[in-house]
N, C-alpha and C positions, 0 to 999 in steps of 0.2 A: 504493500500500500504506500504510497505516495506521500511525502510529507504533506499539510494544509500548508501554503503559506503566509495566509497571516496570522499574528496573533490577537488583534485587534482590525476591527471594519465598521467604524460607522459613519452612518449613507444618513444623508440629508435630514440631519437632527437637530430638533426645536423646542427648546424647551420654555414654558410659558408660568407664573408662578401668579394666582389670583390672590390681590391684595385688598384685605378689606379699610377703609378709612372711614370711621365714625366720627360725627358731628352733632353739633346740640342747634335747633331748630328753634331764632331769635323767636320768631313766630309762637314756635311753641312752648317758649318759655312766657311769655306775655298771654297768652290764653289758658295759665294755670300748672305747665306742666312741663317737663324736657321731653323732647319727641327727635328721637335718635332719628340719625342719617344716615343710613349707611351707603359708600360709595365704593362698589368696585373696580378694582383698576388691574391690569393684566400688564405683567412685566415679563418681558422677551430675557431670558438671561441668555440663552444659544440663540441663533436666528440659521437654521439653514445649514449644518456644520457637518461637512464629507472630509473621508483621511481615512487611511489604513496605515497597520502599523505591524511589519514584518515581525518575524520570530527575531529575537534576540537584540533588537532596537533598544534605545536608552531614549527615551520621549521626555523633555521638558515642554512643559508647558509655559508659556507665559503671559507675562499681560498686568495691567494697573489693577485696581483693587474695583469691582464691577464688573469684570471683562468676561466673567464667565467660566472663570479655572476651575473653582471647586464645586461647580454646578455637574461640567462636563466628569468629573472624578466621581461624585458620586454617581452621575448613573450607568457611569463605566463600574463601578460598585453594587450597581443593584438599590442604590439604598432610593433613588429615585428615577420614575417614572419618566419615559420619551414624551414628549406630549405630540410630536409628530415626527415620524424617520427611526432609525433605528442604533445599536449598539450593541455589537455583540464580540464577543470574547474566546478564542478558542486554541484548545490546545493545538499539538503538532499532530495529531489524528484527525483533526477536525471537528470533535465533541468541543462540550463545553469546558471552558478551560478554568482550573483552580486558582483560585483568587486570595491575594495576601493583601488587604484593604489596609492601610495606618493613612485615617482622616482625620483624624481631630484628638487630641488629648482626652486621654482616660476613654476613647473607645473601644469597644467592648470588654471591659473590665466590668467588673460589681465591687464598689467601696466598701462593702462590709464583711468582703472576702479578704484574704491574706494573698500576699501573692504568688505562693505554691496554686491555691485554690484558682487562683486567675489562669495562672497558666492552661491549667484544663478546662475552665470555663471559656475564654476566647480560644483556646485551640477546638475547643469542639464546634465551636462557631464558624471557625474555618476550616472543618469536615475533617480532623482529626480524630483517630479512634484513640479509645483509652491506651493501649497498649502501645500506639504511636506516642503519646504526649509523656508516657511514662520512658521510654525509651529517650525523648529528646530533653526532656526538662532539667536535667544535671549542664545540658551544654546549655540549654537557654540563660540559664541562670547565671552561668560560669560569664556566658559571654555579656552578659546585664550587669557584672558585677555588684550582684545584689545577695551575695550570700548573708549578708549581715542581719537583712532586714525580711528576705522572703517568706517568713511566719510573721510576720505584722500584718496589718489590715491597711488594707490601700487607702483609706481615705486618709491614716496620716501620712501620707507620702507625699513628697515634692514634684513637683513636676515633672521636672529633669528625671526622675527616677523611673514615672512610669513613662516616658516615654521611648527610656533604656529598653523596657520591659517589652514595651510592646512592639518595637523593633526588631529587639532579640527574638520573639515569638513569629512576627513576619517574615525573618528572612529564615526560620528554621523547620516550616510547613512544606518544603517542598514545591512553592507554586510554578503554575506558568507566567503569570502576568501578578506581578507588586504595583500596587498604588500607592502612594507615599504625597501627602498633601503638605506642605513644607519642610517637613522634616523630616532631613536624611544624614545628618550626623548630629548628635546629640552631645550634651555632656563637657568633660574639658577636651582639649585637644588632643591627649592620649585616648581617649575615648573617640572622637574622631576620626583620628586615622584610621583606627581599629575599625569604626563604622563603611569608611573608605577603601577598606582592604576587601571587607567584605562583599561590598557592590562590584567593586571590580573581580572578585572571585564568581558570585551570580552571572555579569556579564560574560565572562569566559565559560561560562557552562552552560550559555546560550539561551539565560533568564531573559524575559521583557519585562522592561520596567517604564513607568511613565510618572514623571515626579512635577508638582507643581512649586517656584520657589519663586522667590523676589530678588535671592540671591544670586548674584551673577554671574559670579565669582564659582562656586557649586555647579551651575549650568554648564560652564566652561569647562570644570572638572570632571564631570559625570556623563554629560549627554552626550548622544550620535549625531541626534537631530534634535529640534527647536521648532515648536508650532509656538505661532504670537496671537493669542487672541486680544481683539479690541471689541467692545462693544456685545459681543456674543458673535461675532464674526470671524473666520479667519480673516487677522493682516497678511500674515508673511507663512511660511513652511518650508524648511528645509534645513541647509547648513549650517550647523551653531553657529560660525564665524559672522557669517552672511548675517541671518537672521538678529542676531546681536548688534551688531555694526548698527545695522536698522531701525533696530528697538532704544540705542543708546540716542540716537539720532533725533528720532522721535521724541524722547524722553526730554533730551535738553529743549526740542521746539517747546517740548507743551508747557516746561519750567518756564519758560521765558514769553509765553503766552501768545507763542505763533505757530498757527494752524489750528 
């Protein structure tokens, strides 16, 4: 059988977010009472948005803060809904492909679990058998550098720590495709590289990864390619160099309040 290849394809996707706006009605305040308003508005966060994304790619994403990045991450995640077009995800068979999601701080954790418990709670999240997560979780830990604290309860944990956690648990599931929504090295700088080492060892064993960052600096380090969203549109796609040159460009116009 045939490799698929890609690992990522989606075709003309639109994604629309209904916004409700309530108001107090002068009217209806002078005839005795508040007489709610409510106004809905429909916000395009994607408008239209095609790209494939071969096996073993490094995909940064980029773009200002509205542009659409963590919109498109989540429903490459599942966690939301196409509102028109598609997104889909697939291994090197062409099934559906195993997903290592790190969206946002303290996702998929439970606070009043410790974080041995977390481990097998977000591993099973991301289709880990028990027998799997007990097998990996001496290195998850190892590589978390959290032995000190792993029978504590996550809510007193720092930030920085659980997103040690849940990094170490993403890159040690085995996936096809990791999403990583700004953060992809954590910690102090020996922590870092270590994080760095890592990505680069996924990349050589022909992981896709698709990361959203502000950092540029990271993108430069990390990525193959560069898609720039503006607006919910693509601007630019391809080249980091390229793409970057353009975005830097861009950046200083809109600093300076031209274009």
């Amino acid at each position: 059988m045939s490799e698929y290849p890609n690992a990522i394809e989606v075709v003309e996707l639109t994604k629309r977010f209904r916004v409700k706006h309530s108001s107090h009605s002068l009217k209806g305040v002078i005839m005795g009472g508040f007489r709610r308003n409510n106004q809905v508005e429909l916000l395009t966060a994607l408008d239209n948005v095609s790209f494939t994304v071969p096996h073993g790619e490094t995909l940064s994403v980029i773009g200002w803060n509205g542009s659409g990045k963590s919109t498109l991450l989540s429903i490459l995640a599942r966690v939301y809904r196409a509102t028109e077009g598609s997104a889909k995800l697939f291994n090197r068979e062409g099934k559906a492909a195993r997903l290592a999601p790190l969206l946002a701080l303290g996702a998929g954790f439970h606070p009043e679990l410790n974080g041995l418990e977390n481990i097998h709670f977000y591993g099973t999240l991301l289709g880990l058998t028990r027998a799997q997560l007990d097998s990996k979780q001496d290195e998850i830990i190892a590589f978390a550098e959290l032995e000190s604290k792993i029978d504590t309860v996550m809510h007193s944990w720092n930030d920085g720590a659980k997103l040690r956690l849940g990094f170490a648990i993403a890159i040690n599931t085995d996936p096809d495709v990791i999403l990583v929504d700004e953060v992809l090295a954590v910690g102090d700088e020996a922590f870092q590289n270590k994080c760095y080492r890592k990505i680069e060892s996924l990349q050589q064993s022909g992981k896709t990864i698709v990361f959203v960052s502000h950092d540029l600096k990271v993108v430069e380090r990390v990525a193959t390619r560069v898609l720039w969203l503006n607006k919910g549109v693509i601007a630019k796609d391809g080249d980091v160099t390229e793409v970057l040159t353009a975005y830097r460009t861009a950046a200083a116009q809109r600093a300076e309040g031209v274009g």
